[in-house]
VOSE-952042 format. One line per 8 residues: their letters; for each residue x, y, z of C-alpha. Coordinates in nm, 3 decimals, m for minus. Layout:
REM VOSE-952042
a = X,Y,Z ~ ... .
***
This chain:
REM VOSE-952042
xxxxxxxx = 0.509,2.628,9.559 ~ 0.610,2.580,9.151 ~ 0.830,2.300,9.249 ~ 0.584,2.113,9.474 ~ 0.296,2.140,9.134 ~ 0.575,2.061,8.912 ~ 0.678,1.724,9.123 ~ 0.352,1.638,9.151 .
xxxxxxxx = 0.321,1.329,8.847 ~ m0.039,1.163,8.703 ~ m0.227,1.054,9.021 ~ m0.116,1.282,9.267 ~ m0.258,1.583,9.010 ~ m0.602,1.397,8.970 ~ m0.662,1.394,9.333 ~ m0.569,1.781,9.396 .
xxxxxxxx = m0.771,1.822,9.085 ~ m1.044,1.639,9.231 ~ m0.996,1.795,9.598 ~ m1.022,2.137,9.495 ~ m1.332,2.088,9.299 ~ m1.504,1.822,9.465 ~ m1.419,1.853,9.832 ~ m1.293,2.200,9.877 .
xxxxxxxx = m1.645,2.368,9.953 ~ m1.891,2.139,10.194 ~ m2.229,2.212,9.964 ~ m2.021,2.093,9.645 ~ m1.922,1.781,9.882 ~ m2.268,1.683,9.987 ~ m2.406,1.783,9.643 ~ m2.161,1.542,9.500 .
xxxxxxxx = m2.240,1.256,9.736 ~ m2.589,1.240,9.693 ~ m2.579,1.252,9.271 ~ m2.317,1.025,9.267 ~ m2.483,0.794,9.546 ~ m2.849,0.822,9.350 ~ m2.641,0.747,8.984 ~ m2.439,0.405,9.145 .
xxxxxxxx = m2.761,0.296,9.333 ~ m2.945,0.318,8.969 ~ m2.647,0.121,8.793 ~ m2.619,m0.124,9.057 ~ m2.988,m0.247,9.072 ~ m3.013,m0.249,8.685 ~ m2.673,m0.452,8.673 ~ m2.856,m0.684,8.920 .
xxxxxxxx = m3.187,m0.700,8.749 ~ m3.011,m0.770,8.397 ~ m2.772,m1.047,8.578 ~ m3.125,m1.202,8.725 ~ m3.303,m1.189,8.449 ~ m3.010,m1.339,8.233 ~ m2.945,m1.638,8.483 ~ m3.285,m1.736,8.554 .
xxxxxxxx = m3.427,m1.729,8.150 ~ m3.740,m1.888,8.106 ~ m3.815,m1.932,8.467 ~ m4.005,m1.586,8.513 ~ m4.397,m1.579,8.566 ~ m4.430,m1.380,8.222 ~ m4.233,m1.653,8.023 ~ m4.418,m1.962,8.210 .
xxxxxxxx = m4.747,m1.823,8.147 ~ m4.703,m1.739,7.801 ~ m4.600,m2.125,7.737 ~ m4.930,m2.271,7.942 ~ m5.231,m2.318,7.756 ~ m5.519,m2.115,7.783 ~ m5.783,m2.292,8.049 ~ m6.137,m2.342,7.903 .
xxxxx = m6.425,m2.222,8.148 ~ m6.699,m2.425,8.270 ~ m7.078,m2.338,8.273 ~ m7.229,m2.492,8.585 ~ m7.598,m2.446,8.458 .
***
């Protein structure tokens, strides 16, 4: 069993590494899934936002409204 650890080079340690503390025990597993599914879903839509946002400058409601001028009201006594 020494010799099989001690062949085992960069990679092929990560993922036993990862195996027996990730995947070994099924509530660590689904534990795992959903914080790590919750934390990419949070990245991903702020990457997406940011991209948005930084591709369509100047063309939100906000930044259009701020640039119109303000419209006088009418009496109709």
């Amino acid at each position: 069993m020494a010799a099989r650890e001690a062949a085992m080079s960069g990679m092929a340690a990560v993922r036993a590494t990862l195996y027996n503390v990730l995947m070994r025990r099924n509530s660590v597993y689904v534990t795992t899934c959903v914080v790590s599914s919750y934390a990419l879903t949070n990245v991903y839509l702020k990457g997406t936002d940011s991209l948005w946002k930084s591709i369509n400058k100047g063309k939100s409601w906000e930044e259009v409204q701020a640039r119109l001028p303000e419209k006088e009201e009418e009496d109709d006594d």
